[in-house]
C-alpha positions as CSV (number, residue, x, y, z in Angstrom):
1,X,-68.3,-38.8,83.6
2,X,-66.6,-39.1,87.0
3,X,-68.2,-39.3,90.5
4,X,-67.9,-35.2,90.9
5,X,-69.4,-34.6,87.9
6,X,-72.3,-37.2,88.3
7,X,-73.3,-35.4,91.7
8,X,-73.2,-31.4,90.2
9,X,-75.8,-33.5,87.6
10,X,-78.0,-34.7,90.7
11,X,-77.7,-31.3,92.6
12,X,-78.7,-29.4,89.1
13,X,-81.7,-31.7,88.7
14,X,-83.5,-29.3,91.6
15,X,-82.8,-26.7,89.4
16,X,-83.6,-28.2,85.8
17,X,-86.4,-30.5,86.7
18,X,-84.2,-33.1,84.0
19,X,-85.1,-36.8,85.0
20,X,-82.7,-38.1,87.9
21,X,-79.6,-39.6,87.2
22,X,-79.1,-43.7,87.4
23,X,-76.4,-43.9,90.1
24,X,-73.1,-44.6,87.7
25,X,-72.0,-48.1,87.7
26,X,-68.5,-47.5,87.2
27,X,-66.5,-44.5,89.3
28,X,-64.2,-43.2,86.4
29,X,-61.1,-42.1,88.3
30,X,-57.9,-41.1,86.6
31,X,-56.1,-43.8,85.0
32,X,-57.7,-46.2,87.8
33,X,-58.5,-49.1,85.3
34,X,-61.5,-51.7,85.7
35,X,-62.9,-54.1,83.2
36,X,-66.7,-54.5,81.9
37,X,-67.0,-58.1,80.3
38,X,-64.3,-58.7,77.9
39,X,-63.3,-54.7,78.1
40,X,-60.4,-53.7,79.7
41,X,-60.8,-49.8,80.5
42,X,-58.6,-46.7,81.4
43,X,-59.9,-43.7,82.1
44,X,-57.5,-40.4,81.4
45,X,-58.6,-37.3,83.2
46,X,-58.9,-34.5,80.6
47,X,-59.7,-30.7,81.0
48,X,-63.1,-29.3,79.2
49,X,-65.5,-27.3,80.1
50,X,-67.7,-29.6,81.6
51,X,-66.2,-30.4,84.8
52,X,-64.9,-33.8,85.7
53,X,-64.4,-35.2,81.8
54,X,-62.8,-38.0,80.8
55,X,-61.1,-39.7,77.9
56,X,-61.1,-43.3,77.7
57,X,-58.9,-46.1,76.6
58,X,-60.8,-49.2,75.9
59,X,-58.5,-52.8,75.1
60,X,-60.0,-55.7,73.9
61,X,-58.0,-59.3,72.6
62,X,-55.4,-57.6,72.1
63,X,-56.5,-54.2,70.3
64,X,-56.3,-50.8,72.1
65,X,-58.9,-47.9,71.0
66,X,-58.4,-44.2,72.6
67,X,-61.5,-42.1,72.9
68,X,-60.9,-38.9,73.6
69,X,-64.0,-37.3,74.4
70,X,-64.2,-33.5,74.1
71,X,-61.5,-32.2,75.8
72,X,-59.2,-28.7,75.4
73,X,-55.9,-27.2,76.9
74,X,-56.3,-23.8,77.4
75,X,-58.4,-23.9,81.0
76,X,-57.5,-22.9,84.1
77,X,-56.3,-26.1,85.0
78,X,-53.2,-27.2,82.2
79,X,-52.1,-30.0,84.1
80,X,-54.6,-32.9,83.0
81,X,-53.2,-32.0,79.4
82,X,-49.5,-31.9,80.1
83,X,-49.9,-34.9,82.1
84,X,-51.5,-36.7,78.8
85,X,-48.8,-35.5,77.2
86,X,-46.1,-37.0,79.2
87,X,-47.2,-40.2,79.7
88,X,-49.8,-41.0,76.8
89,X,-51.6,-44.4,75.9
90,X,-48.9,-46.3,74.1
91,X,-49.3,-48.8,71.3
92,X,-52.6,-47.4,70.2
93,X,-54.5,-49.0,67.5
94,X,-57.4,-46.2,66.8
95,X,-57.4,-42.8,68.2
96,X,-61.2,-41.5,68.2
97,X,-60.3,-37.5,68.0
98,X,-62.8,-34.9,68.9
99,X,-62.5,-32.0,66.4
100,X,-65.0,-29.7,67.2
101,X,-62.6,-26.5,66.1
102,X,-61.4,-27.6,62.8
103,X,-62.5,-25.5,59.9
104,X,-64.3,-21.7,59.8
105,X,-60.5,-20.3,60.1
106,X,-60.0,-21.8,63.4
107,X,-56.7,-23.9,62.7
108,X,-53.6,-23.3,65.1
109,X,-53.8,-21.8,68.7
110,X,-56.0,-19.5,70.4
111,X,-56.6,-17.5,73.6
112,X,-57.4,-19.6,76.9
113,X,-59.0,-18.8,80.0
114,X,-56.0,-16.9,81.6
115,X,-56.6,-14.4,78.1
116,X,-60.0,-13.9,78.8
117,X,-59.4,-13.2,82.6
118,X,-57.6,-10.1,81.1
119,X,-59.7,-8.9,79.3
120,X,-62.6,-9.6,81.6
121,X,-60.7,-7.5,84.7
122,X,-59.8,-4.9,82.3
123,X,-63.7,-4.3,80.8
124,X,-64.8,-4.7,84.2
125,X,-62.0,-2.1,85.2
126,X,-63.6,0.7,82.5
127,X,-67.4,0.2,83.4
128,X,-69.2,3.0,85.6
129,X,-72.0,0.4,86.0
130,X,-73.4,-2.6,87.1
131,X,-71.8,-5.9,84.6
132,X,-74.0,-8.0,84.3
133,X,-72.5,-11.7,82.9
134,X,-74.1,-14.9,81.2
135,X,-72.5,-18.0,81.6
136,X,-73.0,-21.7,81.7
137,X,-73.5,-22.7,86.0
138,X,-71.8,-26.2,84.7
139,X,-69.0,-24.4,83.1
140,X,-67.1,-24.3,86.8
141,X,-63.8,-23.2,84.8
142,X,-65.6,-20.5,84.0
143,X,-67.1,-19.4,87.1
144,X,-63.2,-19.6,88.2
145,X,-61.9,-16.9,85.5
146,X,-65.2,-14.7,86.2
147,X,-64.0,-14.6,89.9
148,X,-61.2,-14.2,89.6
149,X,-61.1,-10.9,86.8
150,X,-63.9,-9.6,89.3
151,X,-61.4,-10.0,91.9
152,X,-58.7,-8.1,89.6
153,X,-60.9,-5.0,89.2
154,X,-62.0,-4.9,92.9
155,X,-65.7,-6.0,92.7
156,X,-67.5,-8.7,93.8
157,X,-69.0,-11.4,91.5
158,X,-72.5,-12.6,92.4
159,X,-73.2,-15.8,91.4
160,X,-77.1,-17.4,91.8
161,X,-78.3,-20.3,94.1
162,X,-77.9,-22.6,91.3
163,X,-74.6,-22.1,90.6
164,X,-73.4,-21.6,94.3
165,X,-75.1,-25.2,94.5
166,X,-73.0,-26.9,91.7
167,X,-69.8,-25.2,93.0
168,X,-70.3,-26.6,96.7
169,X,-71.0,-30.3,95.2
170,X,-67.7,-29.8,92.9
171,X,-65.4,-28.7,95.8
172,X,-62.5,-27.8,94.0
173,X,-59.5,-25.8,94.3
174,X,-59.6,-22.7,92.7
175,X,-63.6,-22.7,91.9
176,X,-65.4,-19.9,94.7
177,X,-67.8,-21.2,96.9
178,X,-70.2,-19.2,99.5
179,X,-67.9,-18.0,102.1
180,X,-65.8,-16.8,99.7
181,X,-64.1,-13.3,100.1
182,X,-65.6,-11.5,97.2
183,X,-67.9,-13.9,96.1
184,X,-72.1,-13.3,97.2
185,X,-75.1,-15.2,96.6
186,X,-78.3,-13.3,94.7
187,X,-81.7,-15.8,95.0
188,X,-83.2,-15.7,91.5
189,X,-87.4,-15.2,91.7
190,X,-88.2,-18.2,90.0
191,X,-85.3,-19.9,92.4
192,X,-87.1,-18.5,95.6
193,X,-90.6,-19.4,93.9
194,X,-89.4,-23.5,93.4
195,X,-87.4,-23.2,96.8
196,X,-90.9,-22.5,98.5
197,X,-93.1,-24.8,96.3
198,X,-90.6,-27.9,97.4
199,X,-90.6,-27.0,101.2
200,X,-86.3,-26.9,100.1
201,X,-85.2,-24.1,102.9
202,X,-82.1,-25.3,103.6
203,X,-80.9,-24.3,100.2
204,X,-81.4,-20.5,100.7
205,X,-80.7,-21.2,104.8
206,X,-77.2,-22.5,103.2
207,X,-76.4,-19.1,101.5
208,X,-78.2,-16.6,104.0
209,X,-74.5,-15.4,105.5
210,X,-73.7,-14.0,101.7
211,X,-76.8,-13.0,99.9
212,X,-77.8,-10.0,98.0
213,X,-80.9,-8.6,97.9
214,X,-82.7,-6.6,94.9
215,X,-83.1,-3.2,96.4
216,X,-78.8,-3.8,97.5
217,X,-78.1,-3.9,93.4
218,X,-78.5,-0.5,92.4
219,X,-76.6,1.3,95.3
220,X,-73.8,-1.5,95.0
221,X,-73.6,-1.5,91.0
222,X,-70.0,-0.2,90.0
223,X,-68.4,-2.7,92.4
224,X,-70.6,-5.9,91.3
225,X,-70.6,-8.8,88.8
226,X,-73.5,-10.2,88.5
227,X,-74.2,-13.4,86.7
228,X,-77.4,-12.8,84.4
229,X,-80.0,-15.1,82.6
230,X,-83.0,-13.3,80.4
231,X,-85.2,-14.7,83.0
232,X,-84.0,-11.8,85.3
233,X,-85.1,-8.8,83.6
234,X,-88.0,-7.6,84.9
235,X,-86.9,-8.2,88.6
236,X,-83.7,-6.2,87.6
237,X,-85.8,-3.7,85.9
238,X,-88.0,-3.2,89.1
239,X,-84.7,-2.9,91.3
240,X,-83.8,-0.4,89.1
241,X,-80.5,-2.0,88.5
242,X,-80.1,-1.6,84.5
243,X,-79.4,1.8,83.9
244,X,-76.0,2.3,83.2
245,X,-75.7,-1.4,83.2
246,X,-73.5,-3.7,80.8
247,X,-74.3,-7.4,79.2
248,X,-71.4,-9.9,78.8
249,X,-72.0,-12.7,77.0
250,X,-69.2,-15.8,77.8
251,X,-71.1,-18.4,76.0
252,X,-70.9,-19.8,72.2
253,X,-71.9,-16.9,69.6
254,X,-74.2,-19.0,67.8
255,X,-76.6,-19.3,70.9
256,X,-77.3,-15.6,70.7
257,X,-79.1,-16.7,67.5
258,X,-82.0,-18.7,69.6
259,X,-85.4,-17.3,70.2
260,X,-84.7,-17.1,74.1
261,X,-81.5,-15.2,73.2
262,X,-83.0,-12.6,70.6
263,X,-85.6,-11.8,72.6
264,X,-83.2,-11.5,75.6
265,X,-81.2,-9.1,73.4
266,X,-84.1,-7.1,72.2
267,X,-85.2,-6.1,75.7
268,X,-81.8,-5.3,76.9
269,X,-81.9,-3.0,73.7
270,X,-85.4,-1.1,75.0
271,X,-83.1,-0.5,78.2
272,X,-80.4,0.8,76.9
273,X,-78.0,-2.1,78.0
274,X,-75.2,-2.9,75.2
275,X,-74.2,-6.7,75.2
276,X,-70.8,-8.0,74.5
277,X,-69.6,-10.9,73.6
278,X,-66.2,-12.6,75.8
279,X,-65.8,-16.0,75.3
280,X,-63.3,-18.8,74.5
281,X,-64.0,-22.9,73.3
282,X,-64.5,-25.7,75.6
283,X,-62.3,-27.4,72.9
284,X,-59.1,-28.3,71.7
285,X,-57.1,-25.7,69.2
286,X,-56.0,-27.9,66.0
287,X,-52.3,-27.4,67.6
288,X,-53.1,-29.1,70.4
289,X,-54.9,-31.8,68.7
290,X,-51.8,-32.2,66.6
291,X,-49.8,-31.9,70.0
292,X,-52.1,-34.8,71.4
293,X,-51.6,-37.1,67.9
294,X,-47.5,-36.4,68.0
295,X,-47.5,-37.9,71.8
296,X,-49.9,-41.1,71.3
297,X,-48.3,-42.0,67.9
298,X,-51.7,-44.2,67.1
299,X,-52.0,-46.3,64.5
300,X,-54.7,-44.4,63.0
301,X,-56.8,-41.1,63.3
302,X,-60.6,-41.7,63.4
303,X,-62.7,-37.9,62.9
304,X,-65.7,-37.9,65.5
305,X,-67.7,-34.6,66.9
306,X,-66.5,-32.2,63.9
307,X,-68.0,-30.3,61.0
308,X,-65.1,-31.0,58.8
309,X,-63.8,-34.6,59.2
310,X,-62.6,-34.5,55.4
311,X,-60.1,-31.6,57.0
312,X,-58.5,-33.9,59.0
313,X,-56.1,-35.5,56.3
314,X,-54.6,-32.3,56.1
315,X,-53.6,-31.7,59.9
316,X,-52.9,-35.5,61.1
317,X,-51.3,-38.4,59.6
318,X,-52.8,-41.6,59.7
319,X,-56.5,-40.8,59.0
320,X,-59.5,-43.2,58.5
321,X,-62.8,-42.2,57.7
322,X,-65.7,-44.3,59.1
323,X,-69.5,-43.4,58.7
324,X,-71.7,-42.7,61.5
325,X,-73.0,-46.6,61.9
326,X,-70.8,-48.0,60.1
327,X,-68.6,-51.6,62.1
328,X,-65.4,-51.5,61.5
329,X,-62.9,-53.4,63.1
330,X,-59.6,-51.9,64.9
């Protein structure tokens, strides 16, 4: 990961209560190459849905691997993709290829963020209610396309301390941060309960010009977006913001599935609340995996992080299987 990335890690640890980070060694900056020992490295800036991501091109006496990491093209942000494009690794020995969306009828191309913002503004547009919205806070891209189909349908998104946090330590165009026309801050319970226990004022003192407060929610619902975690029920409940209210979830399907999630879904059920489901990958379409392969013309195609490596004969040329802990050399 990069240096901006690292930090939203260390400013979410506050939040998650995950062990701290070790301070990163290397700063991986785009196609700013150092060396580790007898490795010779270049890091490629890609776009994914973790922020700050990186593919890596790692050369050795003589041999050059490129490791793409997970990476996609349909964000907000096409450039880091194009720009890999234009001016890929050349002379490349083994191309390490995520393939996370080969397989389960997902070949070809697919909607991107700039899809989803339309649909967003336009469900957002047809709701009497409050909308309330689940999201990753480290998916910053999407915090972008929630603001900005909030914008298109004239409310305002509400985003929690958490997330407000991570934006601020990302600082990057086109993500909202507090201060923000049309973006407000609500303070989650449990956030205001650990803000207290850890003496950690100056987080909430660092929002107070754009908070909103639980008795504001149901008076201000048809012109908010508020992002939503299970956790908030019964505060919503008691602020008697869920009637007339609707769920949208913009996360991977197959988390609904989790205990958390079923339960989550159950309640919103006993209130009435339907939940929807508006989402698109954090990974590459198989056309622009194919797009990626055409450019860097490697010498062969190595499946990693996919469900159907034996698929990949079919959609690239070139391909070499290799086990999970299997040496091998390139």
């Amino acid at each position: 990961m990069g240096p901006v990335a690292a930090d939203i890690l260390r400013q979410a640890e506050f939040f998650t209560g995950r062990p701290s980070l070790p301070k990163p060694r290397w700063s991986l900056l785009d196609r700013q190459p150092f060396d580790i020992g007898p490795f010779h490295i270049t890091p490629y800036q890609v776009e994914h849905s973790a922020f700050d991501a990186f593919a890596l091109l790692v050369e050795a006496d003589g041999r050059r691997l490129f490791y793409t990491g997970d990476f996609r093209a349909h964000g907000n942000d096409r450039e880091p993709f194009a720009r890999l494009l234009r001016d890929p690794p050349r002379s490349v020995h083994a191309l390490m290829m995520e393939g996370t969306q080969i397989g389960d009828g997902r070949e070809g191309e697919g909607p991107g963020e700039e899809q989803l913002r339309q649909k967003l503004a336009s469900r957002f547009r047809e709701w009497p209610g409050l909308v309330l919205a689940s999201w990753s806070s480290q998916n910053l891209d999407r915090l972008r396309t929630m603001y900005e189909a909030a914008r298109e349908a004239s409310r305002t998104l509400v985003v929690d301390l958490y997330t407000a946090t991570l934006a601020r330590a990302a600082g990057a165009p086109g993500i909202p941060l507090p201060g923000t026309d049309g973006l407000e801050v609500f303070c989650r319970l449990n956030e205001l309960v650990h803000v207290k226990e850890a003496a950690a004022f100056h987080r909430t003192n660092g929002v107070r010009p754009w908070r909103i407060f639980p008795e504001d929610l149901a008076p201000r619902a048809p012109g908010l977006v508020l992002m939503f975690r299970p956790s908030m029920l019964r505060e919503l409940d008691r602020a008697g913001a869920l009637d007339g209210a609707l769920a949208i979830w913009s996360m991977w399907r197959g988390y609904l599935g989790e205990s958390s999630e079923l339960r989550m879904r159950q309640d919103l059920d006993a209130h009435g609340v339907p939940l929807e489901v508006f989402h698109v990958s954090g990974h590459a379409y198989v056309r622009d995996l194919q797009r990626l392969v055409e450019a860097v013309v490697p010498e062969r195609v190595i499946p990693i992080h996919t469900a159907e490596p034996a698929r990949y004969a079919s959609l690239f040329p070139r391909v070499e299987m290799r086990r999970d802990g299997e040496w091998w050399h390139i």
